[in-house]
N, CA, C and O atoms as a Maestro MAE file, in Angstrom:
{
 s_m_m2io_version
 :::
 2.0.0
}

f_m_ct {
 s_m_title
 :::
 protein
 m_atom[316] {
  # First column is atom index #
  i_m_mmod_type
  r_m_x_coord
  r_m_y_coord
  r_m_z_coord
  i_m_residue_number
  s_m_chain_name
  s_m_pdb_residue_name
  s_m_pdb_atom_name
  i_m_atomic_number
  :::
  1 25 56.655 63.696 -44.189 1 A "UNK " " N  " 7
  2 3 55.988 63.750 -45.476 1 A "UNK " " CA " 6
  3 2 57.007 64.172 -46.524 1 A "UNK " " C  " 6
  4 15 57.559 65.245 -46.280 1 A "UNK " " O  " 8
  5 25 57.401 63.497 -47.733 2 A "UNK " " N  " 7
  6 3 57.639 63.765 -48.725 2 A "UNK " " CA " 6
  7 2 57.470 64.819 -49.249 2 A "UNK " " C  " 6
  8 15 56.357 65.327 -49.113 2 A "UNK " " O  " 8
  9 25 58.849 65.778 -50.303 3 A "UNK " " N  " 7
  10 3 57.981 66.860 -51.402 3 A "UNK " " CA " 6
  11 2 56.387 66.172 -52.171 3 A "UNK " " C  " 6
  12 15 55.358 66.735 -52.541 3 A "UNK " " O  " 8
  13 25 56.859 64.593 -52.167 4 A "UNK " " N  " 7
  14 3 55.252 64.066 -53.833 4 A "UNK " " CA " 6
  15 2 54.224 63.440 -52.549 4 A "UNK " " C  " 6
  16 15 53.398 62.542 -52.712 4 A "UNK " " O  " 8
  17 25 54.452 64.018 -51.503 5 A "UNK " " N  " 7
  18 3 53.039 63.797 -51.012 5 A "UNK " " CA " 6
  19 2 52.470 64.784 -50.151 5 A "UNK " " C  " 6
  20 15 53.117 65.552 -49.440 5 A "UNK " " O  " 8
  21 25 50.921 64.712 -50.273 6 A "UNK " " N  " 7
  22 3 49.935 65.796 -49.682 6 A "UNK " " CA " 6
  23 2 49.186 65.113 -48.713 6 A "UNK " " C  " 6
  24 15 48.876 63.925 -48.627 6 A "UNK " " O  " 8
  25 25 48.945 66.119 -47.972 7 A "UNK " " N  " 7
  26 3 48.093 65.715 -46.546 7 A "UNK " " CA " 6
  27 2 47.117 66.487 -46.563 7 A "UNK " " C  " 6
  28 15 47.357 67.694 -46.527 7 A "UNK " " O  " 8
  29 25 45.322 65.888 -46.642 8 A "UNK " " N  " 7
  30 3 44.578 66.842 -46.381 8 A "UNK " " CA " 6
  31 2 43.342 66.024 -45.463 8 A "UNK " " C  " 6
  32 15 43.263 64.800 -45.567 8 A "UNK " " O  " 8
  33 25 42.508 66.685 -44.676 9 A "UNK " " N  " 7
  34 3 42.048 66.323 -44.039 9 A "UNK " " CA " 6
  35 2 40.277 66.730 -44.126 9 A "UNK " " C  " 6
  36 15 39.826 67.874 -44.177 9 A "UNK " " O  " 8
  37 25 39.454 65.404 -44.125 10 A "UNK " " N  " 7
  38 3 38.203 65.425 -44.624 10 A "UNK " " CA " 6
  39 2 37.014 65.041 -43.603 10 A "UNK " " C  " 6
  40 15 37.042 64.192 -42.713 10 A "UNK " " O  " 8
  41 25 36.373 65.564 -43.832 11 A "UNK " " N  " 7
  42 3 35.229 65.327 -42.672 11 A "UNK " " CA " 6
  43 2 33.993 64.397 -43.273 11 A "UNK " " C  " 6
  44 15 33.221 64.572 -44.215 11 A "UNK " " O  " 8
  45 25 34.176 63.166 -42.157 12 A "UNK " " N  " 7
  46 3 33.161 62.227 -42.397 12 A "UNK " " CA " 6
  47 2 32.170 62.225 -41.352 12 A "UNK " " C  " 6
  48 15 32.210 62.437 -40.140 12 A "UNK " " O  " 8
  49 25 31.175 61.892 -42.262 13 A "UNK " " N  " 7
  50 3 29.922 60.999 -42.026 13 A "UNK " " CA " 6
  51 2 29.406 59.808 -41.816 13 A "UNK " " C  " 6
  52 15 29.981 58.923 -42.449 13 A "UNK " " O  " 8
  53 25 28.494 59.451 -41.129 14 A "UNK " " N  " 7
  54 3 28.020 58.268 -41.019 14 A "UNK " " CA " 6
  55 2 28.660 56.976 -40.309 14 A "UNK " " C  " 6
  56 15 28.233 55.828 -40.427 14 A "UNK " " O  " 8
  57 25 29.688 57.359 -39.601 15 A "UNK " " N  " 7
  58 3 30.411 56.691 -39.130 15 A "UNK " " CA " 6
  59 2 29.501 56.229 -37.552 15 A "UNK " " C  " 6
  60 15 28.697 56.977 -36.995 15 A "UNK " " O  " 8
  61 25 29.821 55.070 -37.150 16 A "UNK " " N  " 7
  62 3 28.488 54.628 -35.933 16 A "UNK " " CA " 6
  63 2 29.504 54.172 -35.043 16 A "UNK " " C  " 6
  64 15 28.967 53.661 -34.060 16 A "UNK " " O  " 8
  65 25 30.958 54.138 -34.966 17 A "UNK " " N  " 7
  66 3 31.858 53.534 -34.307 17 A "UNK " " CA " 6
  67 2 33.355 53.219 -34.503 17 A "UNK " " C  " 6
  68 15 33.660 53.661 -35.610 17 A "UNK " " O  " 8
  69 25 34.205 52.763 -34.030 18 A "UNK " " N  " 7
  70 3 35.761 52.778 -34.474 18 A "UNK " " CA " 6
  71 2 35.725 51.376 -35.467 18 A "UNK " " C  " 6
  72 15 36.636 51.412 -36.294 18 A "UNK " " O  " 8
  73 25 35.055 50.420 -35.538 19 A "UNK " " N  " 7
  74 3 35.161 49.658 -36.699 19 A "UNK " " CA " 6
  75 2 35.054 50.086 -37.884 19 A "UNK " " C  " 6
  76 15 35.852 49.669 -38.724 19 A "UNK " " O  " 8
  77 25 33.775 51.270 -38.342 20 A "UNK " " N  " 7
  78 3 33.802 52.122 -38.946 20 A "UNK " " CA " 6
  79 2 34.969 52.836 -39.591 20 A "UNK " " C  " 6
  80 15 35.136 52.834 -40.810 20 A "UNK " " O  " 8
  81 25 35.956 53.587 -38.537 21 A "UNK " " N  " 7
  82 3 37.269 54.326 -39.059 21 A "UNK " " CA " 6
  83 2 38.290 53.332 -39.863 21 A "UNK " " C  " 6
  84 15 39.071 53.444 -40.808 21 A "UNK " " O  " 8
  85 25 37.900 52.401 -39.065 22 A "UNK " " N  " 7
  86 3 39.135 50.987 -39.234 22 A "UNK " " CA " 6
  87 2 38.454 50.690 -41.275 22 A "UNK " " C  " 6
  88 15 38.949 51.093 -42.328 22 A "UNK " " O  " 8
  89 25 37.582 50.104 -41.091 23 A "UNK " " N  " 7
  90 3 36.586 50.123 -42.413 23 A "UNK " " CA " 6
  91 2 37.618 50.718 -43.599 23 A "UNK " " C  " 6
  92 15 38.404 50.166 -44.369 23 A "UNK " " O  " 8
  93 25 37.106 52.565 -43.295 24 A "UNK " " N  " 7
  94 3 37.672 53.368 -44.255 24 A "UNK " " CA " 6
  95 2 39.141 53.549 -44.198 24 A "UNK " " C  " 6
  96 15 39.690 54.444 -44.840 24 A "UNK " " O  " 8
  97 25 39.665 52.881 -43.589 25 A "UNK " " N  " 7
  98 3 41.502 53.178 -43.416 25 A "UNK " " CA " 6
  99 2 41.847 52.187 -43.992 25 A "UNK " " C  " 6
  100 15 42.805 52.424 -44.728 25 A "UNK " " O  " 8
  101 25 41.428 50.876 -44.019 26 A "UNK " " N  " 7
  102 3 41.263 49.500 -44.722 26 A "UNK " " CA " 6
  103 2 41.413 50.303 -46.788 26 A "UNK " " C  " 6
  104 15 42.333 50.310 -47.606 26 A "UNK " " O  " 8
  105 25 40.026 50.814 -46.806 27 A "UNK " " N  " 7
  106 3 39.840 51.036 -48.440 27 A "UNK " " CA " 6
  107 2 40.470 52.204 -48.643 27 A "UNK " " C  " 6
  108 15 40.383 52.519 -49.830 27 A "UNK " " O  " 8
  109 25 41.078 52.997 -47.986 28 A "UNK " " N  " 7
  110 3 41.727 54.283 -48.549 28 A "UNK " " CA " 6
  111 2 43.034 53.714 -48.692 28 A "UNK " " C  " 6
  112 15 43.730 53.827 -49.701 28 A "UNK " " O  " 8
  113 25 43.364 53.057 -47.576 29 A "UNK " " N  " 7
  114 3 44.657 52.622 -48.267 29 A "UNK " " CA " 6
  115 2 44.968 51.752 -48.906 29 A "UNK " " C  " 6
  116 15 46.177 51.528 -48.969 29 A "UNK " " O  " 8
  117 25 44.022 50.867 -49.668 30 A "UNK " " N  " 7
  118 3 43.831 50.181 -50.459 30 A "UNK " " CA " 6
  119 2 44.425 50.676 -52.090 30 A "UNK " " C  " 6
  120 15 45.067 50.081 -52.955 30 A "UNK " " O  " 8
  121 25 43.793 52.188 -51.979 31 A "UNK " " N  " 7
  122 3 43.986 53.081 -53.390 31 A "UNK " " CA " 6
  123 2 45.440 53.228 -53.560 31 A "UNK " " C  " 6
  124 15 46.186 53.556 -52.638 31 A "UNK " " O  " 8
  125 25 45.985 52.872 -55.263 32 A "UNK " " N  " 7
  126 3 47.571 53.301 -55.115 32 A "UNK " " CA " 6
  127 2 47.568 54.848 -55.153 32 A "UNK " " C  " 6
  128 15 46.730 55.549 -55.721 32 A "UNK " " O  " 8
  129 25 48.527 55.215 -54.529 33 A "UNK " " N  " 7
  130 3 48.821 56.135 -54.359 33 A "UNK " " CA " 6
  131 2 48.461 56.857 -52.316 33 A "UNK " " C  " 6
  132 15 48.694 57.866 -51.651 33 A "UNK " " O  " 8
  133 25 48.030 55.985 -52.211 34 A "UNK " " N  " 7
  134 3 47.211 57.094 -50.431 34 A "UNK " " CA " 6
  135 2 48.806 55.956 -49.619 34 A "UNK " " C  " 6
  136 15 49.172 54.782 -49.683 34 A "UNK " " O  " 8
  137 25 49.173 56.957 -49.085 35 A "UNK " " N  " 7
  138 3 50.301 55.671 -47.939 35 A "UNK " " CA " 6
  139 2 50.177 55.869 -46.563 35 A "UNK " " C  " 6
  140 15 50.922 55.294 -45.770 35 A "UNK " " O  " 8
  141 25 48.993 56.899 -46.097 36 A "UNK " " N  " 7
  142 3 48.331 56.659 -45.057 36 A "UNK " " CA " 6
  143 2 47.041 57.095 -44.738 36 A "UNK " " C  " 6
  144 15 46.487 57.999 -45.364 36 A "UNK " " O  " 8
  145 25 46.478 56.434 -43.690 37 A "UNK " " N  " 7
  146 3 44.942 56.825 -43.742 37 A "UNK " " CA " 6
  147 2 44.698 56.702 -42.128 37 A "UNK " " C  " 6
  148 15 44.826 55.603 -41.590 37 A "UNK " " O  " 8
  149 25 44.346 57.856 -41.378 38 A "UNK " " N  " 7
  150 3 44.207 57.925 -39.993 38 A "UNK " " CA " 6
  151 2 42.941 58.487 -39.762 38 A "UNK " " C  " 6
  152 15 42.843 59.709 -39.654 38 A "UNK " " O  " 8
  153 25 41.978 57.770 -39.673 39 A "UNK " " N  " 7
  154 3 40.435 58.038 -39.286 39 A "UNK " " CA " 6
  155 2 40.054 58.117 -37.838 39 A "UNK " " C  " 6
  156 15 40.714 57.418 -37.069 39 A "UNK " " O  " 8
  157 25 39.080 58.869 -37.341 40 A "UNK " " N  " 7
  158 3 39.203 59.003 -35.832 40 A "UNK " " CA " 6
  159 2 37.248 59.225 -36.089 40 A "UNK " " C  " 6
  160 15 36.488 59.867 -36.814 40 A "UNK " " O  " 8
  161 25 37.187 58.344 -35.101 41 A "UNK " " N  " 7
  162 3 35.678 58.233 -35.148 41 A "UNK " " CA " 6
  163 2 35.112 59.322 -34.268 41 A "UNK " " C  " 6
  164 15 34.158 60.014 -34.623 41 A "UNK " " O  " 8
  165 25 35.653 59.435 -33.251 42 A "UNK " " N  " 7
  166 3 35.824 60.697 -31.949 42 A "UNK " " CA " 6
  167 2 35.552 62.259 -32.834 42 A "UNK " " C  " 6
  168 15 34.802 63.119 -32.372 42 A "UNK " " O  " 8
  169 25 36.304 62.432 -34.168 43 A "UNK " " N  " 7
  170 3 36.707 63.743 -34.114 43 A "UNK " " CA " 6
  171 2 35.425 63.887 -35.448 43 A "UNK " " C  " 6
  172 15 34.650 64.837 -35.555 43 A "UNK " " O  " 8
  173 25 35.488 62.608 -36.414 44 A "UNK " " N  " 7
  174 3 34.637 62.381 -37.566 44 A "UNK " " CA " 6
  175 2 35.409 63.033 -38.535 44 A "UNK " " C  " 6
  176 15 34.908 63.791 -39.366 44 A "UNK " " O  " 8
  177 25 36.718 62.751 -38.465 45 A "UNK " " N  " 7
  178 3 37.978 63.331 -39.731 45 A "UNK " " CA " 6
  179 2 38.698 61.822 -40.210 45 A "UNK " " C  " 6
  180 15 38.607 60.778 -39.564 45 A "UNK " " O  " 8
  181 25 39.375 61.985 -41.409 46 A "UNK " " N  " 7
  182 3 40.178 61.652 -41.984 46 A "UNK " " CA " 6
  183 2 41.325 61.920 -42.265 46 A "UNK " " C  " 6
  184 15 41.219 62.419 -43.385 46 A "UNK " " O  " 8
  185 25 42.741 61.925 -41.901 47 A "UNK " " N  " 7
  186 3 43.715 62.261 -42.655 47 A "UNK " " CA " 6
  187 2 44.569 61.530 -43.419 47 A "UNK " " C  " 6
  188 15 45.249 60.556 -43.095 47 A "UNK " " O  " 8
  189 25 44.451 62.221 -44.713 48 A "UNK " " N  " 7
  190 3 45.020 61.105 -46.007 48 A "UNK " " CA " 6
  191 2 46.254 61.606 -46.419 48 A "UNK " " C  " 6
  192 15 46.435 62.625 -47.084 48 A "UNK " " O  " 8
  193 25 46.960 60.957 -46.056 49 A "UNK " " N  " 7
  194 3 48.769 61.511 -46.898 49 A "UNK " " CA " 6
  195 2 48.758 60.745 -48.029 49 A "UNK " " C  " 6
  196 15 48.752 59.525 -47.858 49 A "UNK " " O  " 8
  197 25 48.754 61.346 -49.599 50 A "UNK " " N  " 7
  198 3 48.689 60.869 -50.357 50 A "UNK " " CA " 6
  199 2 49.854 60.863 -51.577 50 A "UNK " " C  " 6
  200 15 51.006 61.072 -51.197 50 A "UNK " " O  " 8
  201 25 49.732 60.740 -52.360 51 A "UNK " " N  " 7
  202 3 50.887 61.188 -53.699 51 A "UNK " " CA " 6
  203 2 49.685 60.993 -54.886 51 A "UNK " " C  " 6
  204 15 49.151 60.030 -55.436 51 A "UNK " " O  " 8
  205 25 49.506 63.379 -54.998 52 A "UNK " " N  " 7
  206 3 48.328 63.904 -55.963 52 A "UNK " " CA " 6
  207 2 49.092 63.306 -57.276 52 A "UNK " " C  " 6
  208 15 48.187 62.910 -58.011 52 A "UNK " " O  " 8
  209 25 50.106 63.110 -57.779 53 A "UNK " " N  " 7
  210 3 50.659 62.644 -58.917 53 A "UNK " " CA " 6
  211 2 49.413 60.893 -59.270 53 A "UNK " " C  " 6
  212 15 49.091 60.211 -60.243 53 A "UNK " " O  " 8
  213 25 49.233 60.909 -58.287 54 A "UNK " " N  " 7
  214 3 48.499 59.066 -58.383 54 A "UNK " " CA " 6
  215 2 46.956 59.255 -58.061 54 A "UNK " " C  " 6
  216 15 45.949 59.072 -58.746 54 A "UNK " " O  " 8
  217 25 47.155 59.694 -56.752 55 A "UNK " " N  " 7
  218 3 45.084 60.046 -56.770 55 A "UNK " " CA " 6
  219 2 44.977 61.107 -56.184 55 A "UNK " " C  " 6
  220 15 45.815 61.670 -55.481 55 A "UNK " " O  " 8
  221 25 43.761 61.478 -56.496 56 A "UNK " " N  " 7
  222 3 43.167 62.709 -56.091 56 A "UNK " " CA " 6
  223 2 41.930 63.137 -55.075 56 A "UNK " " C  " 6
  224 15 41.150 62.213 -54.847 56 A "UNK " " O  " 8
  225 25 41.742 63.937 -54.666 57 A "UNK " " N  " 7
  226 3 40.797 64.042 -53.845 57 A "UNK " " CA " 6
  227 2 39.680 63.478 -54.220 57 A "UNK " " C  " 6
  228 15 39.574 62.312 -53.840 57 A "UNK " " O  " 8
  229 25 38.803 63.893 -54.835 58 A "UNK " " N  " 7
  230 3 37.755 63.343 -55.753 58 A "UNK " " CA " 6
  231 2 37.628 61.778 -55.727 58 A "UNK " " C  " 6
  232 15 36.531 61.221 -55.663 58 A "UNK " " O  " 8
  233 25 39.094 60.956 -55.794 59 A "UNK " " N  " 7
  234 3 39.087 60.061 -55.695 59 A "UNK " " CA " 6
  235 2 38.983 59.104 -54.869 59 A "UNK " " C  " 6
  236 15 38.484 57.994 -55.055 59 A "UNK " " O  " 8
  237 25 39.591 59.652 -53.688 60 A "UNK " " N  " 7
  238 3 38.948 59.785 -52.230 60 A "UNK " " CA " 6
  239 2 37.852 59.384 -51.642 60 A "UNK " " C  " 6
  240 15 37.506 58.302 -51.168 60 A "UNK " " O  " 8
  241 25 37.208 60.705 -51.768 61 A "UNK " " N  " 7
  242 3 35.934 61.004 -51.703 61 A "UNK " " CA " 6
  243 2 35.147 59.940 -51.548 61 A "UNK " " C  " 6
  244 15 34.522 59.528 -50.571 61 A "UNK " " O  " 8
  245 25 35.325 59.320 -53.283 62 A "UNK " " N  " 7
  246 3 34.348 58.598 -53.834 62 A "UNK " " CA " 6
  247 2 34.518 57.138 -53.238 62 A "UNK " " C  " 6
  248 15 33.634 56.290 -53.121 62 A "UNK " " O  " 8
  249 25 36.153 57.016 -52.810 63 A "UNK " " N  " 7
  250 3 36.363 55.585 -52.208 63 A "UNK " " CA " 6
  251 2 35.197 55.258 -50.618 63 A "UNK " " C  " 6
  252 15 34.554 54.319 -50.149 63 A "UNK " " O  " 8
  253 25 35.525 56.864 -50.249 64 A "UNK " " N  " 7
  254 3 34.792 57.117 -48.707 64 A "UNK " " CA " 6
  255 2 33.526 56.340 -49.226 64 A "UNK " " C  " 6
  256 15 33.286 55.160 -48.970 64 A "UNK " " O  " 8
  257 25 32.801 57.124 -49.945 65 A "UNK " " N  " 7
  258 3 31.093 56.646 -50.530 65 A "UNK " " CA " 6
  259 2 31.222 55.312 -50.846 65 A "UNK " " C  " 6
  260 15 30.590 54.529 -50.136 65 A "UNK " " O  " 8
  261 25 31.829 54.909 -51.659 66 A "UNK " " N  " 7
  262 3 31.491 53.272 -51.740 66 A "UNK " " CA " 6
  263 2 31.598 52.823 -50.543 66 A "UNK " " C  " 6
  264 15 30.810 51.888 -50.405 66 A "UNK " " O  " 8
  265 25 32.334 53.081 -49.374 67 A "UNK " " N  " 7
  266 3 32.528 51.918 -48.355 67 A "UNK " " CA " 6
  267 2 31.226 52.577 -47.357 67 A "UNK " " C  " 6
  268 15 31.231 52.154 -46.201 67 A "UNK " " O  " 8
  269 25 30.380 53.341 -47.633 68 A "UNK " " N  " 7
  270 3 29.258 53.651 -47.455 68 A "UNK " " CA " 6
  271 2 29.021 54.734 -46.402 68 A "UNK " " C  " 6
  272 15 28.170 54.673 -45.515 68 A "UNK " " O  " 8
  273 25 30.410 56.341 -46.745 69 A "UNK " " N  " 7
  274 3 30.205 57.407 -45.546 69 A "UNK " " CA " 6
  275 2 30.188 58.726 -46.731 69 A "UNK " " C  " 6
  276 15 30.470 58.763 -47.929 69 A "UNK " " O  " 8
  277 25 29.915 59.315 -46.166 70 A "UNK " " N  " 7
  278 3 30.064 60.945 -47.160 70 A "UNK " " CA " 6
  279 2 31.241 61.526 -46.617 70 A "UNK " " C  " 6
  280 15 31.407 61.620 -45.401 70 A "UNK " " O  " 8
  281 25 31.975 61.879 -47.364 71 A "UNK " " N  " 7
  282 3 33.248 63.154 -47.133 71 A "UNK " " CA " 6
  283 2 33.350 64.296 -47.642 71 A "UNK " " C  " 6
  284 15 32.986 64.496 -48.800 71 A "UNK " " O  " 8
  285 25 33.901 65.327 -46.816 72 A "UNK " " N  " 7
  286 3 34.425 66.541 -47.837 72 A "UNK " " CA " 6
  287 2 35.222 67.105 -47.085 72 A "UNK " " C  " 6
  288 15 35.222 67.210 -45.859 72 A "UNK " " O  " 8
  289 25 36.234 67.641 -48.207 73 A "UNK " " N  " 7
  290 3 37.606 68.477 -47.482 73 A "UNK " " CA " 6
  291 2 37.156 69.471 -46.661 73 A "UNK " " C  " 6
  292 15 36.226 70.243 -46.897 73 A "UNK " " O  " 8
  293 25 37.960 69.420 -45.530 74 A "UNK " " N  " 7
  294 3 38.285 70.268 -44.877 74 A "UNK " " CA " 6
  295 2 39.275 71.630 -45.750 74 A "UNK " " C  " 6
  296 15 40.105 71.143 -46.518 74 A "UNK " " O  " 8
  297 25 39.273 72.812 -45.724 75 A "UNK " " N  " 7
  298 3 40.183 73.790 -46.123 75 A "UNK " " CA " 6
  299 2 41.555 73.928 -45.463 75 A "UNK " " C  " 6
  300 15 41.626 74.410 -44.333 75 A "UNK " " O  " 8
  301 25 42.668 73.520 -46.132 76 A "UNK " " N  " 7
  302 3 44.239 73.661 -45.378 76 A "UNK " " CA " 6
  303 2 44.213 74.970 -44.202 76 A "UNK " " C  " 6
  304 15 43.892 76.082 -44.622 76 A "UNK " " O  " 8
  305 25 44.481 74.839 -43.060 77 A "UNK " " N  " 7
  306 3 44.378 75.708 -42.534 77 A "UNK " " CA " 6
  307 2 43.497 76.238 -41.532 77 A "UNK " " C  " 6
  308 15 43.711 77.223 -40.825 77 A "UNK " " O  " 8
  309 25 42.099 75.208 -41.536 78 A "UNK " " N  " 7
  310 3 40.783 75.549 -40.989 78 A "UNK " " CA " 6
  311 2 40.734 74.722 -39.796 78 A "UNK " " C  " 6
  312 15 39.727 74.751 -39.088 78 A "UNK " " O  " 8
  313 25 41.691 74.016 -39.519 79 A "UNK " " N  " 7
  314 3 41.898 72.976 -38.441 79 A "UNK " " CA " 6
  315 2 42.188 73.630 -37.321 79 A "UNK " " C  " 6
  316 15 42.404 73.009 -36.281 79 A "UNK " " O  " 8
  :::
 }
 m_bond[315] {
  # First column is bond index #
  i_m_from
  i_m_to
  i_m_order
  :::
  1 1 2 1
  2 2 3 1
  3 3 4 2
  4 3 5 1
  5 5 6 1
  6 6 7 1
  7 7 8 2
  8 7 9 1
  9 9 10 1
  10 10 11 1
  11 11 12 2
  12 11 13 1
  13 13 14 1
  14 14 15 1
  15 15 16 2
  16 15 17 1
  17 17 18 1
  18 18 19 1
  19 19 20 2
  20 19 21 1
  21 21 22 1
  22 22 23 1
  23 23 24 2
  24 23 25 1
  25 25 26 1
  26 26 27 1
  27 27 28 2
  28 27 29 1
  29 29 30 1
  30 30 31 1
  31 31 32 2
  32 31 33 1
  33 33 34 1
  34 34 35 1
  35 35 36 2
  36 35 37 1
  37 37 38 1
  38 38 39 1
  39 39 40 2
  40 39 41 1
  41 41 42 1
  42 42 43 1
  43 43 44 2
  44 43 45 1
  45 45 46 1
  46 46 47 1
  47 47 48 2
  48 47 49 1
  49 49 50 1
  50 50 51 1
  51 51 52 2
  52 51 53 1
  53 53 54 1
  54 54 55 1
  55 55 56 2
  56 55 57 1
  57 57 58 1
  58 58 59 1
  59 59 60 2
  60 59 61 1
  61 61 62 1
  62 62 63 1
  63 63 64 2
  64 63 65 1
  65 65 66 1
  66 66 67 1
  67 67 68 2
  68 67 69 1
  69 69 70 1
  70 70 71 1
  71 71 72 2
  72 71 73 1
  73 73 74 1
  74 74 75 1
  75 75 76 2
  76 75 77 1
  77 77 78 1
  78 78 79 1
  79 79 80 2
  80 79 81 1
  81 81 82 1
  82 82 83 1
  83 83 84 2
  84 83 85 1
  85 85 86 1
  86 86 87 1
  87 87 88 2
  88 87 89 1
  89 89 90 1
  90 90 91 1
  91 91 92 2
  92 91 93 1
  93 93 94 1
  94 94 95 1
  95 95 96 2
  96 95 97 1
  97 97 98 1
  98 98 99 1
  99 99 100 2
  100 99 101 1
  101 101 102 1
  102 102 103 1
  103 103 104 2
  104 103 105 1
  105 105 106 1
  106 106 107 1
  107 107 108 2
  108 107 109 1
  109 109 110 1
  110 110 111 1
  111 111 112 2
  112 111 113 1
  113 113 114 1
  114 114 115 1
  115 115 116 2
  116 115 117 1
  117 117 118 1
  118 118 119 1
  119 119 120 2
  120 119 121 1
  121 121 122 1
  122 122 123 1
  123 123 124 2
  124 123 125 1
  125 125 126 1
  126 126 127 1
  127 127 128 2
  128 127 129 1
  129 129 130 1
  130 130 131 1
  131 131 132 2
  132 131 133 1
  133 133 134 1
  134 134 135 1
  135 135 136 2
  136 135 137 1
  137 137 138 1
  138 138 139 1
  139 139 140 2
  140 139 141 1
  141 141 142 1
  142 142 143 1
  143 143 144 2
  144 143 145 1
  145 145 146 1
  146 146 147 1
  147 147 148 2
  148 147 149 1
  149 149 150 1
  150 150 151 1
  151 151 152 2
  152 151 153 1
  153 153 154 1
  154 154 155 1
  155 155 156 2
  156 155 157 1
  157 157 158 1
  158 158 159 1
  159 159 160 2
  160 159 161 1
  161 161 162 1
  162 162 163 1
  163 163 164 2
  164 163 165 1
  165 165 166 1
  166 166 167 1
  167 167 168 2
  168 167 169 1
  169 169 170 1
  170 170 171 1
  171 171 172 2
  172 171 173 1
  173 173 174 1
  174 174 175 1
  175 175 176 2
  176 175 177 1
  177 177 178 1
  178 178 179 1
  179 179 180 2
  180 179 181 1
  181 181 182 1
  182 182 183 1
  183 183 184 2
  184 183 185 1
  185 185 186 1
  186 186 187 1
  187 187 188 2
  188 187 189 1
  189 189 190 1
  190 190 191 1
  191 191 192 2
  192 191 193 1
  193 193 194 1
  194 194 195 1
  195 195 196 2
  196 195 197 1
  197 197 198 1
  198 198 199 1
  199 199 200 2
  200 199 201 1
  201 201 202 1
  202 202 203 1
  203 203 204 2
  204 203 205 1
  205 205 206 1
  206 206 207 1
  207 207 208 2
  208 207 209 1
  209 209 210 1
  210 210 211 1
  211 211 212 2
  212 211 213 1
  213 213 214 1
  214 214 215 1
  215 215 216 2
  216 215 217 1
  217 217 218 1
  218 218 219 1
  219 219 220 2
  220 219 221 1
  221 221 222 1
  222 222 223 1
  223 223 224 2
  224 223 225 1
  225 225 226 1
  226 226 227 1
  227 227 228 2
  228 227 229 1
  229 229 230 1
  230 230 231 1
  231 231 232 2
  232 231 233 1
  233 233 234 1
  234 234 235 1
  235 235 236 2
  236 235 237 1
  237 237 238 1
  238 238 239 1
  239 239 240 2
  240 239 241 1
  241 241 242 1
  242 242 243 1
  243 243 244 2
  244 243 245 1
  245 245 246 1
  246 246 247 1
  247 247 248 2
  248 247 249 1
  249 249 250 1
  250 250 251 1
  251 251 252 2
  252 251 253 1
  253 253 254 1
  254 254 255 1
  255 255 256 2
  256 255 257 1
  257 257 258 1
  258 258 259 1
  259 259 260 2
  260 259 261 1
  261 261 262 1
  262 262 263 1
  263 263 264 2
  264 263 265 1
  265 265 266 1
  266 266 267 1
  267 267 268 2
  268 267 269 1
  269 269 270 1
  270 270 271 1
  271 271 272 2
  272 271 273 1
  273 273 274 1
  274 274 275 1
  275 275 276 2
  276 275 277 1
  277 277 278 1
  278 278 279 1
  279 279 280 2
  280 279 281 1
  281 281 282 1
  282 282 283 1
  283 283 284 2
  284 283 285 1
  285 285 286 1
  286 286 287 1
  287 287 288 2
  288 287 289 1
  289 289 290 1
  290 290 291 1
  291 291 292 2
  292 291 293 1
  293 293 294 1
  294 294 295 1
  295 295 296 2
  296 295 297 1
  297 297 298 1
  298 298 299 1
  299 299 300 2
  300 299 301 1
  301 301 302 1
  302 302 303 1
  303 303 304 2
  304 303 305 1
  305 305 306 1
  306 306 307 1
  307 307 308 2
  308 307 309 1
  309 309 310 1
  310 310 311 1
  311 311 312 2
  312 311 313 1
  313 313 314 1
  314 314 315 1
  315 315 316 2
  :::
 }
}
């Protein structure tokens, strides 16, 4: 990981299977700025290495919801 990029890790919802993870790894990394997206249907996490200079959590989030799951950060550290 880069100093201009952040890694944080979010807990999803609604996920029914690994096409699912595949789904949201598809549209997160779609967003400029995310340059990886490792979803695990098993654990119901996300981890997004991103560059906060370009997007933001929030932004995230909201990508998760359109492709039709709920997210929210996990706290650095709580893993």
């Amino acid at each position: 990981m880069s100093r201009r990029t952040t890694q944080q890790t979010l807990v999803v919802a609604g996920m029914h299977g690994g096409a699912c993870a595949m789904a949201i790894d598809m549209e997160l990394e779609e967003l400029p700025g995310v340059a990886e997206a490792r979803t695990s249907f098993a654990r119901a996490t996300v981890d997004v290495v991103f560059d906060a200079a370009r997007v933001d959590v929030d932004t995230i989030i909201a990508t998760i919801g359109r492709a039709g799951y709920t997210a929210r950060p996990i706290p650095t550290g709580s893993r």
